[in-house]
N, CA and C atoms as an extended XYZ file, in Angstrom:
516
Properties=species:S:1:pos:R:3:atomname:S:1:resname:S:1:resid:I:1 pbc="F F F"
N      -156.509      -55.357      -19.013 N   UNK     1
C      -157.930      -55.216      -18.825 CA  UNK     1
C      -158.515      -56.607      -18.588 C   UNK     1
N      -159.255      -56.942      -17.667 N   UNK     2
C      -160.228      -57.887      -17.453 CA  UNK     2
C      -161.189      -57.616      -17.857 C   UNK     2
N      -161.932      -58.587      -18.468 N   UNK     3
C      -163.720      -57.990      -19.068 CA  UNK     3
C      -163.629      -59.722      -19.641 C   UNK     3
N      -164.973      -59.562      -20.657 N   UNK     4
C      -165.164      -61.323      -21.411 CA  UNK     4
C      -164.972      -60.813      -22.971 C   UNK     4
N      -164.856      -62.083      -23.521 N   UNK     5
C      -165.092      -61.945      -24.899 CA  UNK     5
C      -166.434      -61.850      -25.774 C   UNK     5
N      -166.521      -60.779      -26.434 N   UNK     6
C      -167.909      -60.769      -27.295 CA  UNK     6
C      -167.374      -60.771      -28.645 C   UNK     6
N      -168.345      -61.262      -29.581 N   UNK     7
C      -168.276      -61.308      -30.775 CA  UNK     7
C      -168.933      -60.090      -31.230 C   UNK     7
N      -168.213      -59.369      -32.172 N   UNK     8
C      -168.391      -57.929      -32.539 CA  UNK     8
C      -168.374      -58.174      -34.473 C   UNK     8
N      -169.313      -57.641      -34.451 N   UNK     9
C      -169.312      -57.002      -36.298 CA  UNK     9
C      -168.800      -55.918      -36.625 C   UNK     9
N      -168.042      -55.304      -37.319 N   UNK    10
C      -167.660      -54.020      -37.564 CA  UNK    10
C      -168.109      -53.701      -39.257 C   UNK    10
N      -168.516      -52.864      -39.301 N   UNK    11
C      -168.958      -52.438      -40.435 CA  UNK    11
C      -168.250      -51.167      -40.991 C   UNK    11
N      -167.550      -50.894      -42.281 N   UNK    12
C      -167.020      -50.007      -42.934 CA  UNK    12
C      -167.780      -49.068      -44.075 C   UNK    12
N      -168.098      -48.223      -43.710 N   UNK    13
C      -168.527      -47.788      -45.087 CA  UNK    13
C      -167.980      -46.385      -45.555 C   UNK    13
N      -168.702      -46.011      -46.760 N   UNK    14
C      -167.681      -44.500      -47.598 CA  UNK    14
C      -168.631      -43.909      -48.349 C   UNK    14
N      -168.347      -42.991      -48.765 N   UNK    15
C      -169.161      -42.002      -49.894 CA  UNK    15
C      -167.729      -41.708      -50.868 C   UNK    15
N      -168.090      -42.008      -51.697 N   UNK    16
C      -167.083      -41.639      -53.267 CA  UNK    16
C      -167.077      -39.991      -54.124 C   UNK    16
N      -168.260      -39.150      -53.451 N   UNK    17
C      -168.779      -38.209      -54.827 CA  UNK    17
C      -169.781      -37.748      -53.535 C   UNK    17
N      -169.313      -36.540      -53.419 N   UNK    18
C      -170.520      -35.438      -52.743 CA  UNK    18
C      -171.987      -35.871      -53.523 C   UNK    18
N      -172.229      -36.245      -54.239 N   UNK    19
C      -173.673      -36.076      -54.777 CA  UNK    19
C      -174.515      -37.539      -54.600 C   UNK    19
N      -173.605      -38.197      -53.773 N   UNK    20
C      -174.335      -39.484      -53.096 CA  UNK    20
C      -174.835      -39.180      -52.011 C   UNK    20
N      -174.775      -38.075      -50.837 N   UNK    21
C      -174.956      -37.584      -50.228 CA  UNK    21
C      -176.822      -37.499      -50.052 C   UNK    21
N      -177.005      -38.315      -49.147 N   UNK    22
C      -178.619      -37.587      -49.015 CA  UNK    22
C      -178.981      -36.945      -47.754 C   UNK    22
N      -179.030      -35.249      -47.811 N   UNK    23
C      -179.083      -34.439      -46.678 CA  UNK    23
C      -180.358      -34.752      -45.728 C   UNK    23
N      -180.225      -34.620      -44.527 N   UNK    24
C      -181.451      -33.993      -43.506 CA  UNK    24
C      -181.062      -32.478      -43.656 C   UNK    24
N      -182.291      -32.107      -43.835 N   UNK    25
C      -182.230      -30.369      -44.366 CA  UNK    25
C      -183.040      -29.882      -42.935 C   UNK    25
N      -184.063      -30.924      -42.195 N   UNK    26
C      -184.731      -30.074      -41.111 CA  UNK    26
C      -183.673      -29.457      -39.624 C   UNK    26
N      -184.105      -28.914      -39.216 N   UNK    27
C      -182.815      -28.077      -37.958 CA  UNK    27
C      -183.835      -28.481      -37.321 C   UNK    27
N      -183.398      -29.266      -36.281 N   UNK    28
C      -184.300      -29.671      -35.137 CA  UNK    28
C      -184.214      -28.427      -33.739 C   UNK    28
N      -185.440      -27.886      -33.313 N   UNK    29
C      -185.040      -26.632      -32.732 CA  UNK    29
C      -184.038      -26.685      -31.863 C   UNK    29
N      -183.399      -25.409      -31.232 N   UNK    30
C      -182.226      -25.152      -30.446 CA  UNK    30
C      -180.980      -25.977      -31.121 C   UNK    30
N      -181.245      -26.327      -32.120 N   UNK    31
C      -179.437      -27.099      -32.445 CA  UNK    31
C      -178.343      -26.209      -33.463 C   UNK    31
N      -177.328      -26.372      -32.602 N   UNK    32
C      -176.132      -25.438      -33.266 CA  UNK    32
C      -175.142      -26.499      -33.422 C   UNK    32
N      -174.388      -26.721      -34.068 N   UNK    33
C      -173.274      -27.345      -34.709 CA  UNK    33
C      -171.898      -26.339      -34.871 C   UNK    33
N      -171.117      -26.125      -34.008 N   UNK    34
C      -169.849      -25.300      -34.244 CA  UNK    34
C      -169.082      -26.093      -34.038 C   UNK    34
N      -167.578      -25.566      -34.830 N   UNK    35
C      -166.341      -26.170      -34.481 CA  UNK    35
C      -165.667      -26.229      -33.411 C   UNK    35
N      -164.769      -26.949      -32.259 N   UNK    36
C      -164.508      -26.372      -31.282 CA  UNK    36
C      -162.862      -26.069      -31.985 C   UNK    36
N      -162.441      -25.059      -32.111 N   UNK    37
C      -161.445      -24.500      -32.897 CA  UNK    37
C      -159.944      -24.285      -32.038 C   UNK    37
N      -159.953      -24.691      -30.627 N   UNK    38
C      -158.781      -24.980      -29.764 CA  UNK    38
C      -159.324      -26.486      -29.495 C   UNK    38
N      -157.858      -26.798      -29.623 N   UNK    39
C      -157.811      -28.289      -29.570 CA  UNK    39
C      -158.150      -28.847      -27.564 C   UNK    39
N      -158.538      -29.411      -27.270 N   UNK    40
C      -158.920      -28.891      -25.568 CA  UNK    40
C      -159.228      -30.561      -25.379 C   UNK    40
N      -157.653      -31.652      -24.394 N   UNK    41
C      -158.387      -32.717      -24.325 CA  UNK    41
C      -159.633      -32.747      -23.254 C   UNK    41
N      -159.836      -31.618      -22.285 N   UNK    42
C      -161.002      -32.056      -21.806 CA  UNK    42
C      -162.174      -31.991      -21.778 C   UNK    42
N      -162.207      -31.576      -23.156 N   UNK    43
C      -163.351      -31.380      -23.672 CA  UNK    43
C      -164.035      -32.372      -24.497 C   UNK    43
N      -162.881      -32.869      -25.177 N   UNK    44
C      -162.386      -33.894      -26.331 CA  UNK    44
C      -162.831      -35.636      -25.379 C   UNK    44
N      -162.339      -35.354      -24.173 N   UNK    45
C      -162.650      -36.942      -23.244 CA  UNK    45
C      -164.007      -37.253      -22.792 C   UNK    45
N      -164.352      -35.653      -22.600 N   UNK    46
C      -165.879      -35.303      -21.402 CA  UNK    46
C      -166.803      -35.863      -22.851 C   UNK    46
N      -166.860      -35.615      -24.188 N   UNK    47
C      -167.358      -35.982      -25.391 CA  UNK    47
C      -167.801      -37.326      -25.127 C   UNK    47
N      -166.309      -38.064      -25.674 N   UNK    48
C      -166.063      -39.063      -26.025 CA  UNK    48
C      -166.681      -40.189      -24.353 C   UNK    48
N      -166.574      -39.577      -23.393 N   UNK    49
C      -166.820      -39.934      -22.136 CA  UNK    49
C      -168.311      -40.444      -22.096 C   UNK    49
N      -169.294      -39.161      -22.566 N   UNK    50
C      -170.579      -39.180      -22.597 CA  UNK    50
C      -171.199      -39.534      -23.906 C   UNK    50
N      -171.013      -39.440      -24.668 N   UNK    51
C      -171.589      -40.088      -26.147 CA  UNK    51
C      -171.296      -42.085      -25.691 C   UNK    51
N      -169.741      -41.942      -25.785 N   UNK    52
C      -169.612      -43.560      -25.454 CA  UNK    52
C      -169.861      -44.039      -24.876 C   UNK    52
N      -170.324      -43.846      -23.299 N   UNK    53
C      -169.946      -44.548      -22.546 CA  UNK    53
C      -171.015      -45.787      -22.266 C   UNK    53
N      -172.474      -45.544      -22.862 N   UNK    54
C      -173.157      -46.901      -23.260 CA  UNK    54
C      -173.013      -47.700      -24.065 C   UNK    54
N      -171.900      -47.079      -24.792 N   UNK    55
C      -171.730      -48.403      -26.269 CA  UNK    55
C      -170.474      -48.713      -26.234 C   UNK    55
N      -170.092      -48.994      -25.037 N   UNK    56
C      -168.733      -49.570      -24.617 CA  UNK    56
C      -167.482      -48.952      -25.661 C   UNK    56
N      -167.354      -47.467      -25.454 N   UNK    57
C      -166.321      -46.777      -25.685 CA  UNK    57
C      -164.989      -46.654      -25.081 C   UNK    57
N      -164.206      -47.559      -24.774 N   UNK    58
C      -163.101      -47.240      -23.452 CA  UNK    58
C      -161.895      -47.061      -23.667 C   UNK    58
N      -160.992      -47.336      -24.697 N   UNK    59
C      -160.072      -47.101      -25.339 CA  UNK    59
C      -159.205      -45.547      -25.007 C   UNK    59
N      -159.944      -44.436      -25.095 N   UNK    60
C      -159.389      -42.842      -24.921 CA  UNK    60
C      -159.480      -42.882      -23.536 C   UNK    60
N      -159.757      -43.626      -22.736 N   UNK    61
C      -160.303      -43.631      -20.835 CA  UNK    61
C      -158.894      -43.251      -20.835 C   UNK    61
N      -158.181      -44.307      -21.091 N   UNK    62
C      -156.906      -44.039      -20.518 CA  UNK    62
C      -156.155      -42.957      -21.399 C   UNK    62
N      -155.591      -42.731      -21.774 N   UNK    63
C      -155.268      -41.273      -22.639 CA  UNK    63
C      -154.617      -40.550      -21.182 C   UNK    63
N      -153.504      -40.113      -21.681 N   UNK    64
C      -152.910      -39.098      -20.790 CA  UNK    64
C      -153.241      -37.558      -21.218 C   UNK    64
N      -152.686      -36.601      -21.046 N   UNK    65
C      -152.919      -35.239      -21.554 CA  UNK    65
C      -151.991      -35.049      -22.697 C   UNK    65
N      -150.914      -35.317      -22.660 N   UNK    66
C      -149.769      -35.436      -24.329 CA  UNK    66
C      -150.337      -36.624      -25.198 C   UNK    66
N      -150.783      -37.165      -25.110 N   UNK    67
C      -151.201      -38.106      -26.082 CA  UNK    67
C      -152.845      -37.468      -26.740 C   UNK    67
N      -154.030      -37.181      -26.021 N   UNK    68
C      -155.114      -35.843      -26.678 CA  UNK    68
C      -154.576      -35.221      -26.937 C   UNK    68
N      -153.659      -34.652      -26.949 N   UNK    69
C      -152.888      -33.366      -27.615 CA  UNK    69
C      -152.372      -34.082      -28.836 C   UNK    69
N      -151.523      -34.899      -28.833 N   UNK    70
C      -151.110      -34.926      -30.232 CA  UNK    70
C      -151.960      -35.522      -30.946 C   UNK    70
N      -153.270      -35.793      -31.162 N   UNK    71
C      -154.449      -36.600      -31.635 CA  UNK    71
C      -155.234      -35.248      -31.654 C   UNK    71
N      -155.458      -34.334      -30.960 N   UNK    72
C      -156.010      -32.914      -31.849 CA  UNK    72
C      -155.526      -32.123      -32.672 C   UNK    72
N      -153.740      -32.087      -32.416 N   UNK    73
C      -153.446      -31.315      -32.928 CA  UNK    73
C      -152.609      -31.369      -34.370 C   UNK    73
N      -153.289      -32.831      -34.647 N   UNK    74
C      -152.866      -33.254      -35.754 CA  UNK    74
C      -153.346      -32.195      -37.103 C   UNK    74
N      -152.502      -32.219      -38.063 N   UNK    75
C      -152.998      -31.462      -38.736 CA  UNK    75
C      -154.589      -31.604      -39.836 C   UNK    75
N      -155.169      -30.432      -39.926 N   UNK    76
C      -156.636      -31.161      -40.031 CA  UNK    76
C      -157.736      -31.272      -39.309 C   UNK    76
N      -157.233      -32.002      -38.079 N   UNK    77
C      -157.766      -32.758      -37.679 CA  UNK    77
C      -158.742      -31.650      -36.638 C   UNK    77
N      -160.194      -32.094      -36.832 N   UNK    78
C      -161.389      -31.208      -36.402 CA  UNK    78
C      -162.369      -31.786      -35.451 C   UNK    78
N      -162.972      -30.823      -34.603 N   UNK    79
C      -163.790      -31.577      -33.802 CA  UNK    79
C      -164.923      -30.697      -33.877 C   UNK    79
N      -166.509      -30.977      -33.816 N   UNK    80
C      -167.798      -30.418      -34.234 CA  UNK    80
C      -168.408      -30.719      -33.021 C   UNK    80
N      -168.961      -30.037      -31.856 N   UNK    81
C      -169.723      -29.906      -31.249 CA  UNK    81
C      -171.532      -29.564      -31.767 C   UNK    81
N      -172.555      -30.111      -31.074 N   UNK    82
C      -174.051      -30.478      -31.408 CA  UNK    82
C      -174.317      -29.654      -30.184 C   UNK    82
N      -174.842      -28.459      -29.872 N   UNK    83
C      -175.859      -28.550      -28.629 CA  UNK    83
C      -177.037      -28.466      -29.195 C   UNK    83
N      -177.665      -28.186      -27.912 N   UNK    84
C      -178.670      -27.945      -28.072 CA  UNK    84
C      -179.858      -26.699      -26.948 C   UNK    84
N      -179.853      -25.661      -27.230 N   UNK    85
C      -180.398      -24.700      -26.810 CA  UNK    85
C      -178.752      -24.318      -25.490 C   UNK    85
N      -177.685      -25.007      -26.086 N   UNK    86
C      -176.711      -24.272      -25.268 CA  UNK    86
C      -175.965      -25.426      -24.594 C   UNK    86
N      -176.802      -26.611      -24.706 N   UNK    87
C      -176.198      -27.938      -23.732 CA  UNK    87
C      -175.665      -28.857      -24.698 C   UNK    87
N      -174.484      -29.396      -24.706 N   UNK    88
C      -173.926      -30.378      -25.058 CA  UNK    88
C      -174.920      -31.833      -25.631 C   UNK    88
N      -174.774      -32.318      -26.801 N   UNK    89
C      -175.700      -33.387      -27.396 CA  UNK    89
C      -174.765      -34.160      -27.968 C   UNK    89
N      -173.924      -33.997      -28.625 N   UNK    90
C      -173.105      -34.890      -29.548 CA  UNK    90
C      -172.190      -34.143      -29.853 C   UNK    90
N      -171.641      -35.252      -30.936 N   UNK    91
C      -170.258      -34.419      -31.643 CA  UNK    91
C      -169.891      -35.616      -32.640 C   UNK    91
N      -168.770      -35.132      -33.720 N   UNK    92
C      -168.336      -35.576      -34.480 CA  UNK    92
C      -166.657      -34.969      -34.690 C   UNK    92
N      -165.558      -35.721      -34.832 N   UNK    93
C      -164.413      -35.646      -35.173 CA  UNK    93
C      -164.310      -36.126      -36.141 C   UNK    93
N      -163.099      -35.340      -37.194 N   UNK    94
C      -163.016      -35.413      -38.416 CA  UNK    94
C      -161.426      -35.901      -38.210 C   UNK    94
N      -160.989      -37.043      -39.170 N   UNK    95
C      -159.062      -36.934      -39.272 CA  UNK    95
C      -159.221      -37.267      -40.767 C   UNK    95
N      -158.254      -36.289      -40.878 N   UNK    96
C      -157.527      -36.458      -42.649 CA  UNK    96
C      -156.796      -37.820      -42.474 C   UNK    96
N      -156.747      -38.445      -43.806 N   UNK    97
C      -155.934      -39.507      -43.749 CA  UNK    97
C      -154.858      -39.118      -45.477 C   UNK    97
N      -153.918      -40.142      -45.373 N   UNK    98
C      -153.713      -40.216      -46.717 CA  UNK    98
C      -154.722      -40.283      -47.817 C   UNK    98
N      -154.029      -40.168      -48.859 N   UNK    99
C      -154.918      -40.074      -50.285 CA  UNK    99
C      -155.863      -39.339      -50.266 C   UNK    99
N      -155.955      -38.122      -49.074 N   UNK   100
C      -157.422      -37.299      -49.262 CA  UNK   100
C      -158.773      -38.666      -48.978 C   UNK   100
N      -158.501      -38.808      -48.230 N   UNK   101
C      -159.581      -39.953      -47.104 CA  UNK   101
C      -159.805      -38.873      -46.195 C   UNK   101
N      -161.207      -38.723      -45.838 N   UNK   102
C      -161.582      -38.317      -43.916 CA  UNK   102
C      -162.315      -39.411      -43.440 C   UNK   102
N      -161.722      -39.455      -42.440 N   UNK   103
C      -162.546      -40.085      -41.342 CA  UNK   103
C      -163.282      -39.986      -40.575 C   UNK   103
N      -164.646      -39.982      -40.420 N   UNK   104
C      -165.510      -39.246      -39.587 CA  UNK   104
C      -165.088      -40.868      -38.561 C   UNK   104
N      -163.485      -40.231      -37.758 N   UNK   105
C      -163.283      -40.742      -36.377 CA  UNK   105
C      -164.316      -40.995      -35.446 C   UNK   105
N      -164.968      -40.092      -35.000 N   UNK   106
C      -166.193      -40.193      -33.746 CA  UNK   106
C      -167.081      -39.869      -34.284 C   UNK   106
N      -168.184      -40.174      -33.964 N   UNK   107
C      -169.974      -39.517      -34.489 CA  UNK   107
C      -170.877      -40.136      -33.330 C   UNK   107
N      -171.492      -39.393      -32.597 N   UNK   108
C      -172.426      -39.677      -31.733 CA  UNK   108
C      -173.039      -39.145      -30.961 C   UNK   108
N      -174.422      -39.228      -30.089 N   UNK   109
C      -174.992      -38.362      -29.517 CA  UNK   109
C      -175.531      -38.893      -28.133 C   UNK   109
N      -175.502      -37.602      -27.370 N   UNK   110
C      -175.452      -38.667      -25.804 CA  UNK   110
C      -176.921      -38.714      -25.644 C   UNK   110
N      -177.643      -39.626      -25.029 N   UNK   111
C      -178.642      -40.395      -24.809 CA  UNK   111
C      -179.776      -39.936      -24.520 C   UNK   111
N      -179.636      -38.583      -24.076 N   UNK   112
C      -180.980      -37.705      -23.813 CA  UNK   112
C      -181.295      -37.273      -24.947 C   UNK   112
N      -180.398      -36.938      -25.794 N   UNK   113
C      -180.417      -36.279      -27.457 CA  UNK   113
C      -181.110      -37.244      -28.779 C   UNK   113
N      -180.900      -38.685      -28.104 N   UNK   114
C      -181.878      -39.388      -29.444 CA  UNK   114
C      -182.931      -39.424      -29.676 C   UNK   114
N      -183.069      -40.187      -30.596 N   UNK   115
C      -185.067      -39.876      -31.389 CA  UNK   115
C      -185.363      -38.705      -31.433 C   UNK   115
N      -184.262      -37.460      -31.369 N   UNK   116
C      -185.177      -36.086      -31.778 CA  UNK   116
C      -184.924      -35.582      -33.309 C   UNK   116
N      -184.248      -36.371      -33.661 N   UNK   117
C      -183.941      -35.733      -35.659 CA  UNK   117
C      -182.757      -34.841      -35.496 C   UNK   117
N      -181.767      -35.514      -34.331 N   UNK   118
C      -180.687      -34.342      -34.360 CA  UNK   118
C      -179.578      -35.627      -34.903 C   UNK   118
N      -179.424      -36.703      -34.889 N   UNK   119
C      -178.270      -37.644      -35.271 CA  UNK   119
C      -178.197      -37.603      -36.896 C   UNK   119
N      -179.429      -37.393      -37.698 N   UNK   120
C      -179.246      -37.860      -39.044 CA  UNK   120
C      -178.659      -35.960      -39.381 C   UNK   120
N      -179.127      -34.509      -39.142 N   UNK   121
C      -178.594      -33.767      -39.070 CA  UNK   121
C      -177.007      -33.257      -39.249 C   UNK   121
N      -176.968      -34.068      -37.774 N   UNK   122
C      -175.313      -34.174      -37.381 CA  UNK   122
C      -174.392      -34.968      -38.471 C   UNK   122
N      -175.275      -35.770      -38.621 N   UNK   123
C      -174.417      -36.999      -39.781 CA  UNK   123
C      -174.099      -35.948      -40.982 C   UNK   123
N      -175.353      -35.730      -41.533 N   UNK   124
C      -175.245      -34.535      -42.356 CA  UNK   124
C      -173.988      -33.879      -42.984 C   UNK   124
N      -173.873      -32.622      -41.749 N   UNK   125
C      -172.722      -31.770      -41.317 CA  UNK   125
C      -171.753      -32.863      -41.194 C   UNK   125
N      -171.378      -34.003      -40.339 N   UNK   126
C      -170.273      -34.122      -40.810 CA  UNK   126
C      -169.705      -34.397      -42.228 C   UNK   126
N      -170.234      -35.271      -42.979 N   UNK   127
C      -170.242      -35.465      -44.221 CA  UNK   127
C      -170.058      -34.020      -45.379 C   UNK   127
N      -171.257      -33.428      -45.009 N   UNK   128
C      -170.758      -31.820      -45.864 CA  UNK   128
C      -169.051      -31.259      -45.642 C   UNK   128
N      -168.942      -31.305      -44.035 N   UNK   129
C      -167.719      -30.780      -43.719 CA  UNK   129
C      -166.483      -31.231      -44.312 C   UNK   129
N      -166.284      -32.957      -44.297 N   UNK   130
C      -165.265      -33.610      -44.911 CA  UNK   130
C      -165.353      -32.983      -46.410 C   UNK   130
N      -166.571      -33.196      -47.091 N   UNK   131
C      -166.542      -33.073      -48.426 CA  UNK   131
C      -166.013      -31.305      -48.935 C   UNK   131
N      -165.989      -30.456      -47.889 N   UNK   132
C      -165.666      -29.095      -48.079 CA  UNK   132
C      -164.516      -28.929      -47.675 C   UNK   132
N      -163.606      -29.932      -47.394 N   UNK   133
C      -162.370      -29.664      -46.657 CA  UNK   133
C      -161.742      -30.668      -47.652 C   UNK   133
N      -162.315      -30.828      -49.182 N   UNK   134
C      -161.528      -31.443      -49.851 CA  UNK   134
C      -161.329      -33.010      -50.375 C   UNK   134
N      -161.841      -33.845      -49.364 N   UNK   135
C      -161.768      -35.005      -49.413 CA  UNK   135
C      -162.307      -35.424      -51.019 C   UNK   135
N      -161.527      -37.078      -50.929 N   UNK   136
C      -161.640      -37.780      -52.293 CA  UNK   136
C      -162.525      -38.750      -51.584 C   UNK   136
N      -162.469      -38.785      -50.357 N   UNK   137
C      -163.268      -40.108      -50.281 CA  UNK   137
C      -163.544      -39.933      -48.275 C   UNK   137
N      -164.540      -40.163      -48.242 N   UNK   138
C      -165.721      -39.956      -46.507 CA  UNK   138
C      -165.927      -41.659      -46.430 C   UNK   138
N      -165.082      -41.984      -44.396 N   UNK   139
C      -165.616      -42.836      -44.719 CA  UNK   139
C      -165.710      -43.133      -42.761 C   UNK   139
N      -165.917      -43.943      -42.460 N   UNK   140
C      -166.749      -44.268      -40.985 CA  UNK   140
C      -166.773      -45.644      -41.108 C   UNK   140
N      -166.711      -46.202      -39.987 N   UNK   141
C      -166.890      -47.436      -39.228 CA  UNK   141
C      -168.121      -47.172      -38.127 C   UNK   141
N      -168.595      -48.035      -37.472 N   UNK   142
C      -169.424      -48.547      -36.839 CA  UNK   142
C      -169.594      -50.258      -36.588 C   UNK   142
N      -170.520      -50.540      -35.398 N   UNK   143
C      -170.341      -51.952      -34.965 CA  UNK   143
C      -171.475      -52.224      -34.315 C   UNK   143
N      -171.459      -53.821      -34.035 N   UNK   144
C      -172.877      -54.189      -33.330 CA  UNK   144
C      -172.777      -53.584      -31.842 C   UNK   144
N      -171.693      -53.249      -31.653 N   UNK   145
C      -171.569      -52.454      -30.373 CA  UNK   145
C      -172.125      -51.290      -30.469 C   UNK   145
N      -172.581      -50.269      -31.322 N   UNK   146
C      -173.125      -48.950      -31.194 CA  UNK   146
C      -174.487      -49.548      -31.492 C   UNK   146
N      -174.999      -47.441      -31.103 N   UNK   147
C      -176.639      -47.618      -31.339 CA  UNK   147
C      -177.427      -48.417      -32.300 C   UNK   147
N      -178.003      -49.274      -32.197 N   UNK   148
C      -178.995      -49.998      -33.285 CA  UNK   148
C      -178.772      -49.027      -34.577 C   UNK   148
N      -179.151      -47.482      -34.264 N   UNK   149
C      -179.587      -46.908      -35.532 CA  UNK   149
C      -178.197      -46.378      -36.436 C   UNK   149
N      -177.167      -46.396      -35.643 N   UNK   150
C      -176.276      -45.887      -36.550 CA  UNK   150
C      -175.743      -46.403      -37.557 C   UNK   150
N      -175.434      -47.734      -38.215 N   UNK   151
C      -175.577      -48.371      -39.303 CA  UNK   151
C      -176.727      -47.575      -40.137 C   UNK   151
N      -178.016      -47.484      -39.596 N   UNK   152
C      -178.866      -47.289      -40.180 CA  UNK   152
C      -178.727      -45.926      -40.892 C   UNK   152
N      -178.076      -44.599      -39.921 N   UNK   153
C      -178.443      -43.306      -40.038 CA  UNK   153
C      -177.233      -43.198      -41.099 C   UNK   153
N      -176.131      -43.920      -41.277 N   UNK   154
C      -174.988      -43.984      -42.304 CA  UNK   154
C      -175.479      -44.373      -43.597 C   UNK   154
N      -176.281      -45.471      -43.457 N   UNK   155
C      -176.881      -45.666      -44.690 CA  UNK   155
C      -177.959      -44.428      -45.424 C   UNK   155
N      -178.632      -44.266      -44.547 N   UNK   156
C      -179.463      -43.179      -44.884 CA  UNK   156
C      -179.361      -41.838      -45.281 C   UNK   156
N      -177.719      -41.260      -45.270 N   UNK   157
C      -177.232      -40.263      -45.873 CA  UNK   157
C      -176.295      -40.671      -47.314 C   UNK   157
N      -176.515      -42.174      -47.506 N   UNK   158
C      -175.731      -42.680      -48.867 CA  UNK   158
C      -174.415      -43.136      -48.549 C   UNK   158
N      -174.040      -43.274      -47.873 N   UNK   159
C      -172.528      -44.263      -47.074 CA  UNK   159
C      -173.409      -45.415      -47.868 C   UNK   159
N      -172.056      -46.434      -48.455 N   UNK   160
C      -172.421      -47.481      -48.872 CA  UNK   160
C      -170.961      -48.442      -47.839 C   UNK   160
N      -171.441      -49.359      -47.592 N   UNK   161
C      -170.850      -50.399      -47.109 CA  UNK   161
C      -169.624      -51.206      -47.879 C   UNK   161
N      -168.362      -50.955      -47.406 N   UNK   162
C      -167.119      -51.724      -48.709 CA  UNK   162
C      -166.956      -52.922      -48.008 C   UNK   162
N      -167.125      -52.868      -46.468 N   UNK   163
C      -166.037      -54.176      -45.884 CA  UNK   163
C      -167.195      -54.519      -44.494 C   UNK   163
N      -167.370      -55.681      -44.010 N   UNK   164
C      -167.530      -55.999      -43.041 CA  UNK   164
C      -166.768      -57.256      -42.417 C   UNK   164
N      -166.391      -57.228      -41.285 N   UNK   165
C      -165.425      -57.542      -40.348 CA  UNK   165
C      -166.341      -58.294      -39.488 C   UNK   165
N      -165.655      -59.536      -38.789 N   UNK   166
C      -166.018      -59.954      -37.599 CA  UNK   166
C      -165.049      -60.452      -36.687 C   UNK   166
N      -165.121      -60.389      -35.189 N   UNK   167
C      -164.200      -60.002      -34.417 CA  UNK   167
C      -164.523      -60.331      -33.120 C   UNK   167
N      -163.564      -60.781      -32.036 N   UNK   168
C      -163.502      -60.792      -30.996 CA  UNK   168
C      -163.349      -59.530      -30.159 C   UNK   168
N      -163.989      -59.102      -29.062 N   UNK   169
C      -163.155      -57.904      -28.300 CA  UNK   169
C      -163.719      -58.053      -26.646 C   UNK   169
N      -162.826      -57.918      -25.885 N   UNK   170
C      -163.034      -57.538      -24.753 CA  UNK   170
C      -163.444      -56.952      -24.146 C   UNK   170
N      -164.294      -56.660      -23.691 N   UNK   171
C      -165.301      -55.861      -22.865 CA  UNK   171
C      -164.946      -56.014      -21.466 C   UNK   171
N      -164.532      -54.919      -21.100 N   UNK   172
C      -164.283      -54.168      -19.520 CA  UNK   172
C      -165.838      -54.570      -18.751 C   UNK   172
């Protein structure tokens, strides 16, 4: 890859105890949240394609079709579709890790979908979901590379911050 070097922050954070949890309880109209319950990479790329592709997401670009496959069909491992009145808004992927860790892997919403009260929602649900599927411990990354607010919207459901990172990365 050719691209330049930027200096990147990465930020880690976790929830310990379902009851740190602070819900958005409002349903912003037309929004449904289902599982997509067949593992489907092109559904899984077209996501990751459109949520990322302003916050310099590029990593899955290249991805063949056996490689999304074995990254859905890991065991566990879940993907949550956001529309909205029927159209695609976001999504969130879930991966089990050892020790009963989830990873809310992906979380994001594509660009027509912000500022409507559907991201802190979504955050929500994912967080409920990990915590109902068992987990000892919910936890997410984020960076100065994503939306301004998502640090923010992590904090705001009770994610507390363990680790921050700073870093070089290449930008395509």
């Amino acid at each position: 890859m050719t691209g330049h070097l930027t200096k990147v922050t990465v930020y880690n954070l976790e929830m310990l105890d379902p009851d740190q949890l602070r819900p958005v309880q409002r349903q912003p109209a037309g929004l449904e949240i289902r599982q997509a319950q067949i593992p489907l990479p092109e559904l899984n790329r077209f996501l990751y394609a459109s949520v990322g592709g302003d916050w310099h997401w590029h990593v899955r670009l290249t991805w063949d079709y056996a490689h999304w496959m074995e990254v859905l069909t890991q065991p566990g491992y879940e993907t949550w579709v956001a529309t909205v009145y029927g159209t695609p808004a976001g999504y969130f992927e879930l991966e089990p890790q050892e020790d009963g860790n989830i990873e809310i892997a992906y979380f994001g919403l594509m660009t027509p979908f912000m500022g409507r009260g559907i991201g802190g929602r979504l955050l929500t649900a994912s967080i409920e979901r990990a915590w109902q599927k068992g987990a000892r411990r919910v936890w997410v990354h984020t960076c100065t590379l994503d939306h301004p607010s998502a640090l923010v919207n992590y904090q705001a459901r009770g994610m507390r911050l363990f680790l921050e990172e700073h870093e070089e990365v290449e930008l395509p």
